[in-house]
C-alpha positions in Angstrom: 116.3 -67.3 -32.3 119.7 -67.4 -34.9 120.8 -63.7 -35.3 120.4 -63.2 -39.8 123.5 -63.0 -41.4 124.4 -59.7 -42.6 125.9 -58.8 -45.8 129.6 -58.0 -44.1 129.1 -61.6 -42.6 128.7 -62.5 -45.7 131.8 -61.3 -47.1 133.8 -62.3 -43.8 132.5 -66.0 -44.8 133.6 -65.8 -48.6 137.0 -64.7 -47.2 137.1 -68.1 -45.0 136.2 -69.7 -48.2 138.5 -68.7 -50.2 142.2 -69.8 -47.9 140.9 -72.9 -47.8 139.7 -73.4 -51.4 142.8 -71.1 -53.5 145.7 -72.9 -51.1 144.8 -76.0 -53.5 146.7 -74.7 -56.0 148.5 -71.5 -55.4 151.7 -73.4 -54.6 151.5 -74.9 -58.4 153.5 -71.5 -59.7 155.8 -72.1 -57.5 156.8 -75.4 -57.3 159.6 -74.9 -59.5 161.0 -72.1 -57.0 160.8 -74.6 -54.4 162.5 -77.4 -55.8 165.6 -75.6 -56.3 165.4 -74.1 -52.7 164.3 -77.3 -50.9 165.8 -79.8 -53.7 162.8 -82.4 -53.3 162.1 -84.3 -56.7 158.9 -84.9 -58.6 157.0 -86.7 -56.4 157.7 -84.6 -53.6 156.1 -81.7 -55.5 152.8 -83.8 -56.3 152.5 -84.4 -52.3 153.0 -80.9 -51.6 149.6 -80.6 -54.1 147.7 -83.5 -53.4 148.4 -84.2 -49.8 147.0 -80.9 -49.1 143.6 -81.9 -50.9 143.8 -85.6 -49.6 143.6 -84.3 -45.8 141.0 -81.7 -47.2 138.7 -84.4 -48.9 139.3 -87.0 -45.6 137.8 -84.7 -42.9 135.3 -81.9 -45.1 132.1 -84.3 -44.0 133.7 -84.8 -40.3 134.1 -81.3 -40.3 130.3 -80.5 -41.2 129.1 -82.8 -38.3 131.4 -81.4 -35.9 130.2 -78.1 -36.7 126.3 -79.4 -36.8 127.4 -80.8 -32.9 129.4 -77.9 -31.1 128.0 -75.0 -33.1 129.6 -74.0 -36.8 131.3 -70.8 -35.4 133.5 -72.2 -33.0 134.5 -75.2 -35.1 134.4 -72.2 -37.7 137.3 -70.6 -35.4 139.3 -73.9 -34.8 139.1 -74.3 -38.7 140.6 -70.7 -39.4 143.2 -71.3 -36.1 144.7 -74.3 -37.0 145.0 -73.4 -40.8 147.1 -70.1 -40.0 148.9 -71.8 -37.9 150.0 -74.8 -40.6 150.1 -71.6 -43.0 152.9 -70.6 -41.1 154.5 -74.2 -40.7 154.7 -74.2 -44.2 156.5 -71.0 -44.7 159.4 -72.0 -42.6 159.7 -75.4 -44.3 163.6 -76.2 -44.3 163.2 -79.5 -46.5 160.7 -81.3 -49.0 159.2 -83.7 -46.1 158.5 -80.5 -43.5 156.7 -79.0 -46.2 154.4 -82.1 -47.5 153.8 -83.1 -43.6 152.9 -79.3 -42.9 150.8 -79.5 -46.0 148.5 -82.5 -45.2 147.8 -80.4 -41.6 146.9 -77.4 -43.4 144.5 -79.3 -45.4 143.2 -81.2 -42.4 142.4 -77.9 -41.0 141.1 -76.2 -43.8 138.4 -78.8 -44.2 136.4 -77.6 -41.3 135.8 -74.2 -42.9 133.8 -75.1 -46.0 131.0 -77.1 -44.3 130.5 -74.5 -41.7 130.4 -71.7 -43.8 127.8 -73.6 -45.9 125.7 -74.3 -42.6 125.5 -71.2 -41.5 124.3 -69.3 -45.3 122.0 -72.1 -45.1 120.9 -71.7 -41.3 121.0 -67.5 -40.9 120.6 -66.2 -44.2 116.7 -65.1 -44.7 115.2 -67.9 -47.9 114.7 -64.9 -50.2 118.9 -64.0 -49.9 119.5 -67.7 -49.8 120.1 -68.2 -53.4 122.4 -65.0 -53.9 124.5 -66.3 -51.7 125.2 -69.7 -52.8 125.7 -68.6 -55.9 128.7 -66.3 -54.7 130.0 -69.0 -52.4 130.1 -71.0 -55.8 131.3 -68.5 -57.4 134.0 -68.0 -55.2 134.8 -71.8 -54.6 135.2 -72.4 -58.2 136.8 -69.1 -58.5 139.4 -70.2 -56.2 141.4 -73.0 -57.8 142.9 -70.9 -60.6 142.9 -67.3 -58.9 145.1 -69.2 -56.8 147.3 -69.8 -59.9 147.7 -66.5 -60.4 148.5 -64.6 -57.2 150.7 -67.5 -56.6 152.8 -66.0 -59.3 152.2 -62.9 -58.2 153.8 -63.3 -54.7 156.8 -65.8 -56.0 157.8 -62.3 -58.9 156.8 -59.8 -55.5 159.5 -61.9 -53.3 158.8 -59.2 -50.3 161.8 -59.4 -47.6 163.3 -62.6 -49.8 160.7 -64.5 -49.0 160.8 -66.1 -52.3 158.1 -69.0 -52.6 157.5 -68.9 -48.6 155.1 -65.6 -49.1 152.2 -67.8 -50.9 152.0 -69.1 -47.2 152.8 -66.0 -44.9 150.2 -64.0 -46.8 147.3 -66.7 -45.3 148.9 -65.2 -41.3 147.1 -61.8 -41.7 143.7 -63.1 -43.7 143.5 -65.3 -41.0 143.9 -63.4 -38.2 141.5 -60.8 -40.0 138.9 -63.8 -40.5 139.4 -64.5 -36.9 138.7 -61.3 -35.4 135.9 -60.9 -37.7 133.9 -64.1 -36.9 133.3 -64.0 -33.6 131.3 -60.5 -33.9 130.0 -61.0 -37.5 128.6 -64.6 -37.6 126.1 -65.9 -35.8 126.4 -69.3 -34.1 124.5 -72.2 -35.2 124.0 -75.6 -35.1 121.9 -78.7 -36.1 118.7 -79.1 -34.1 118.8 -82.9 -34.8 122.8 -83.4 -35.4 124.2 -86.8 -37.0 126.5 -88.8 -34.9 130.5 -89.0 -36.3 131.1 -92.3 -38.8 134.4 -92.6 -37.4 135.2 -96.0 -39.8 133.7 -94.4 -42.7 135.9 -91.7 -42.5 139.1 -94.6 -41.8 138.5 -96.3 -44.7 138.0 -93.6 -47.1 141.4 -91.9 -45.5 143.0 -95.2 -46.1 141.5 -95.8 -49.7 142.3 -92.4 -50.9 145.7 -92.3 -49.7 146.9 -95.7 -50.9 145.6 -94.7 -54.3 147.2 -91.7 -53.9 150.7 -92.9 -52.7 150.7 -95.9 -55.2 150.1 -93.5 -58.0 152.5 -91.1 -56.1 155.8 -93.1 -56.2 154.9 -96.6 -58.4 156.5 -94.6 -61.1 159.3 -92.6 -59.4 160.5 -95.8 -57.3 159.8 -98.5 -60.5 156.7 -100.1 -59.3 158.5 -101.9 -56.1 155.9 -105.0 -54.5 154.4 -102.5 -51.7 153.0 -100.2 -54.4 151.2 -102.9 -56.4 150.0 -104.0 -52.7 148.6 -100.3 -52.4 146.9 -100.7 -55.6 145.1 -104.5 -54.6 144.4 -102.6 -52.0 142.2 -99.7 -53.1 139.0 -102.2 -54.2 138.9 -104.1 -51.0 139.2 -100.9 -48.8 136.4 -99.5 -51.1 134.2 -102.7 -50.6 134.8 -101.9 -46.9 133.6 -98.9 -46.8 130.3 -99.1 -48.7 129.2 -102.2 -46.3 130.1 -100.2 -43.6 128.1 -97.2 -44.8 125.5 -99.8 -45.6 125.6 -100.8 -41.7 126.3 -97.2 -40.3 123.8 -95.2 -38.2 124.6 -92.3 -39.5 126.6 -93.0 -42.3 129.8 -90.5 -43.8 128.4 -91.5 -47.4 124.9 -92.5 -47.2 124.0 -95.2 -49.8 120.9 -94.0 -50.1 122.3 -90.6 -51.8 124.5 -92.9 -54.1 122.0 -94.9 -55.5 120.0 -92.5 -57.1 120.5 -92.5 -60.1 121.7 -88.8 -61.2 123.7 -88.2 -57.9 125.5 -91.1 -59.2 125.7 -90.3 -62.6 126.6 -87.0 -61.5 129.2 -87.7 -59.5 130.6 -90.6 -62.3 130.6 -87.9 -64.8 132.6 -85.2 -62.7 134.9 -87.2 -60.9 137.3 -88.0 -64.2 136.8 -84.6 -65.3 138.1 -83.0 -62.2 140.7 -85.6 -62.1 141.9 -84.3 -65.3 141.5 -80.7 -64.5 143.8 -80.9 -61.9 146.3 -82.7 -63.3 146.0 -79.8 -66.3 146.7 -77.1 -63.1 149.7 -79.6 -61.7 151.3 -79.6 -65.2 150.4 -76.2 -66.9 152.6 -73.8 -64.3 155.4 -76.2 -64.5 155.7 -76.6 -68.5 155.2 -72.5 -69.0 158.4 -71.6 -66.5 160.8 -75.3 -67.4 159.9 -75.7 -71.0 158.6 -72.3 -72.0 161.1 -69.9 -70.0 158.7 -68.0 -68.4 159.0 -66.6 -64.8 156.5 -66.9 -61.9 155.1 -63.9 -63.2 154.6 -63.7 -66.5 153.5 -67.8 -66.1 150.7 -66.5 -63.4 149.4 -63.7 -66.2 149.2 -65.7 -69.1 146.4 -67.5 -66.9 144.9 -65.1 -65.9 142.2 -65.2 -68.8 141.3 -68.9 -67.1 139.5 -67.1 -63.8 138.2 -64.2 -65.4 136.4 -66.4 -68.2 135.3 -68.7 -65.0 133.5 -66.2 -63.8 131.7 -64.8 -66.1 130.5 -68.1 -67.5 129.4 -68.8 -63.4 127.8 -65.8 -63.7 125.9 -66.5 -67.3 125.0 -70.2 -66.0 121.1 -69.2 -64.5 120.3 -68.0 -68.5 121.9 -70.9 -69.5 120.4 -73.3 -67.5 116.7 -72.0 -68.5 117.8 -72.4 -72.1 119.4 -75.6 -71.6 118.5 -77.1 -68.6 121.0 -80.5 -67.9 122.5 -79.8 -71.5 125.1 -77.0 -70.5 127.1 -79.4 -69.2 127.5 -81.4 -72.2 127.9 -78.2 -74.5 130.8 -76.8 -71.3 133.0 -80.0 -71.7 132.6 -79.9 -76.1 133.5 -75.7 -74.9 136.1 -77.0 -73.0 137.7 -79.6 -75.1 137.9 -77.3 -78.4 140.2 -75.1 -76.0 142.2 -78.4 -74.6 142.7 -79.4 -78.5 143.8 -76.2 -79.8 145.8 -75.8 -77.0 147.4 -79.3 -78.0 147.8 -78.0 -81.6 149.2 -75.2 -80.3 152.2 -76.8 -78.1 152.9 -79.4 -80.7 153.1 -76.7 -83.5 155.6 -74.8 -81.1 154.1 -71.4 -81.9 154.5 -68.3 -79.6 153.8 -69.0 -75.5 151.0 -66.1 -75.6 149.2 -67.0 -78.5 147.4 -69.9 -76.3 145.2 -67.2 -74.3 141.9 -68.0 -76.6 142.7 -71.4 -75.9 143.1 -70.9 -71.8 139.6 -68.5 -72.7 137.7 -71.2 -73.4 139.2 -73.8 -70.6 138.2 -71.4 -68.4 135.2 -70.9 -69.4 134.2 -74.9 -70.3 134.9 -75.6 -66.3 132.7 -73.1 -65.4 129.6 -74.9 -67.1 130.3 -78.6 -66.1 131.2 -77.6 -62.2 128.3 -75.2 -61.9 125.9 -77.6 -63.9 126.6 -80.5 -62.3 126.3 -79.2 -59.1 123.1 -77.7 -59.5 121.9 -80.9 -61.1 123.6 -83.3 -58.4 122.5 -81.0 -55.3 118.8 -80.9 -56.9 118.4 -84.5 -57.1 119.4 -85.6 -53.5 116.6 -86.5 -51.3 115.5 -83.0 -48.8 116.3 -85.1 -45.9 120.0 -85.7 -47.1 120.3 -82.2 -48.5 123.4 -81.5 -46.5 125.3 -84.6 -46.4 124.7 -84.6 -50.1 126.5 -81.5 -50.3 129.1 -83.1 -48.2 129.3 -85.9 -50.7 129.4 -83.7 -53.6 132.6 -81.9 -52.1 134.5 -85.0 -51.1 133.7 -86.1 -54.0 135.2 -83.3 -56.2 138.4 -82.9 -53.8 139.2 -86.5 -53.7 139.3 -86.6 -57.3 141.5 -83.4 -58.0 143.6 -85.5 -55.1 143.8 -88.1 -57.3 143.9 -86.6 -60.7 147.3 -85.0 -59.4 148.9 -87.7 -58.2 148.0 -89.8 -61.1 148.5 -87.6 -63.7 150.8 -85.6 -62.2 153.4 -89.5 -62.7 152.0 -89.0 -66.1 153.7 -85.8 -66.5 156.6 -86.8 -64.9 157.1 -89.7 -66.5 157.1 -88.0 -69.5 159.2 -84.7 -69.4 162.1 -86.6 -70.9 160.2 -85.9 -74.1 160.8 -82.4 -72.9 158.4 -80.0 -70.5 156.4 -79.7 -73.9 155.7 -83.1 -75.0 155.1 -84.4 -71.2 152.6 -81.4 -71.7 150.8 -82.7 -74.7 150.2 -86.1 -72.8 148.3 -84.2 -70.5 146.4 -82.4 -72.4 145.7 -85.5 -74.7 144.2 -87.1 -71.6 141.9 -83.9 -70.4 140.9 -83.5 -74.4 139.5 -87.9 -74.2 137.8 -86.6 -70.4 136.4 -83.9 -71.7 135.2 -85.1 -75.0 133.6 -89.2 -73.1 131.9 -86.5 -70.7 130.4 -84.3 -73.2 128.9 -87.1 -74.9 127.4 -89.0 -71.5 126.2 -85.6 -69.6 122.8 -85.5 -71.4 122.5 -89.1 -71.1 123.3 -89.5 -67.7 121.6 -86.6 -66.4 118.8 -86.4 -68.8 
């Protein structure tokens, strides 16, 4: 019989949660600090983002299956091992490649810690708690992304020991080891009764699809658009027509068709996949434009976003009484919340007013993101068929991860290609995209999910 989960197994669980989940994007303060120490150029600093999340999104469904095989604890433990150990690779980083190849590692580690944590709520927690706490884990997951923002600012300002930018990576070593010794008398171990075999080519081909999309958006515009980056590009769409008749052939499938065709997964999942896409190309571009074009330091540029998680929160917390007013509509009215703050925001940077008087805007950013990810979740989640309820979750999250992936690398060029215009007008771009996102996906979301 599985041994409950307790409420300080709980917590030791939404601690794994969050390394994996906040190392996304705490390293977006301080890309600025680290190209002057490691002088790598722009598209250096979108690898050291997105490869991170590529390696997360290529193995988070692999991960789930090799904890529903050989028991989610102990992959649980090889998870937390391997990312403290890449934690510490990328601290001692000595150049811009190190740093992006110790990146991807950590990512491809920190992808087996997500599914297992959400095995074992599902698996040991009693169906009365069960609710609770996946709404913390949500909470915390979505929390993650822009706490990470600011603690990364935090720690660059603290530079303990001159540690400079490395500390957003040492402070992982003793949360990890905590998390480790934690684990094994905390958390029971579990595992699928009935688990699914490995889709070893599903997972090749979406590695391969995601990452040629990624590179060719990566350094098409750094390196001019040379013959092997339009060959990534033709690439992408026969990869992708790969992988679904493989899927279609598979046993047990990484992406199961039969989760994709219905129609509000899909819808779901067509709807959030631009809008995360632009989210993170927002988080890419924001910390860099408030320290290069706005003078702040890591500091002050991690506090002035601060409102962003706080206003996250409370609007995960306010989604239940929401979502029994509104059902599916909350997502709609989160993106129209969302997009008022992106276009006062734009009027703000193209008026040039005062850096701090953008907090209402970053309010209701914040708070906009909250609605869509929590609602479309709940919607996605509810609409998957019982006997898929857990790859659907693992499509759901490769799904959101391999878009943020994307949205960096893509946008991120965007940005770059820009910032002659200065930090501020590259800036606008941006936000100009996100505010066209946001607005097309406030119009479709009660269409598409009804």
């Amino acid at each position: 019989m599985t041994r409950t989960l307790t409420g300080a197994g709980l917590t030791v669980l939404l601690l794994a949660t969050l390394l994996p989940m906040m190392d996304s994007f705490i390293v977006n303060v301080a890309l600025p600090t680290i190209a002057d120490d490691l002088r790598t150029d722009g598209g250096d600093l979108e690898l050291v983002v997105a490869g991170y999340v590529l390696a997360f999104t290529a193995f988070l469904v692999l991960g789930g299956r090799l904890g529903d095989t050989y028991g989610r604890r102990r992959v649980l433990l090889l998870g937390l091992a391997g990312f403290t150990v890449a934690s510490a690779l990328c601290a001692f980083a000595v150049s811009g490649p190190w740093l992006v190849a110790a990146r991807v590692l950590q990512g491809a580690t920190a992808a087996l810690i997500p599914p297992q944590v959400l095995g074992t709520i599902s698996a040991a927690t009693p169906e009365d708690r069960r609710p609770r706490a996946m709404s913390l884990y949500t909470a915390v997951a979505g929390l993650a992304a822009v706490l990470g923002l600011v603690l990364g600012g935090l720690l660059v300002h603290a530079d303990l020991w001159g540690t400079s930018w490395r500390l957003i990576f040492l402070v992982n070593l003793p949360l990890g080891l905590l998390a480790l010794a934690l684990v094994p008398v905390l958390i029971p171990d579990t595992r699928s009764t009935n688990p699914a075999g490995i889709d070893l080519p599903g997972t090749a081909l979406l590695t391969l699809g995601i990452t040629a999309l990624l590179l060719a958006l990566n350094r098409g515009p750094v390196a001019g658009w040379p013959w092997w980056t339009i060959a990534l590009l033709i690439a992408v769409p026969i990869l992708v027509i790969l992988l679904w008749r493989t899927e279609k052939r598979a046993a047990t499938p990484l992406l199961p068709p039969t989760v994709l065709t219905e129609p509000t997964v899909r819808g779901g999942l067509l709807l959030v996949a631009p809008f995360l896409a632009a989210w993170a190309g927002y988080l890419f571009a924001l910390p860099l434009t408030l320290q290069h074009g706005f003078g702040l330091d890591p500091l002050q540029a991690g506090l002035l976003v601060a409102p962003m998680p706080l206003t996250f929160l409370a609007g995960s917390f306010a989604l239940p009484a929401l979502r029994r007013r509104l059902g599916n509509g909350v997502l709609g009215a989160g993106a129209l919340v969302q997009a008022v703050g992106v276009a006062a925001l734009l009027a703000a940077v193209l008026a040039g007013t005062p850096v701090w008087t953008v907090l209402p805007c970053l309010v209701l950013i914040g708070l906009g993101q909250a609605l869509v990810i929590g609602s479309s979740q709940i919607a996605i989640l509810g609409a998957v068929p019982t006997a898929y309820a857990g790859v659907g979750g693992g499509v759901l999250i490769t799904t959101q991860q391999g878009s943020m992936a994307i949205g960096v690398a893509g946008i991120g060029s965007v940005y770059l290609a820009f910032v002659g215009l200065g930090h501020a007008g590259a800036f606008a771009v941006v936000l100009g995209i996100q505010l066209v996102v946001a607005l097309l996906v406030a119009g479709a979301g009660r269409r598409v999910l009804g």
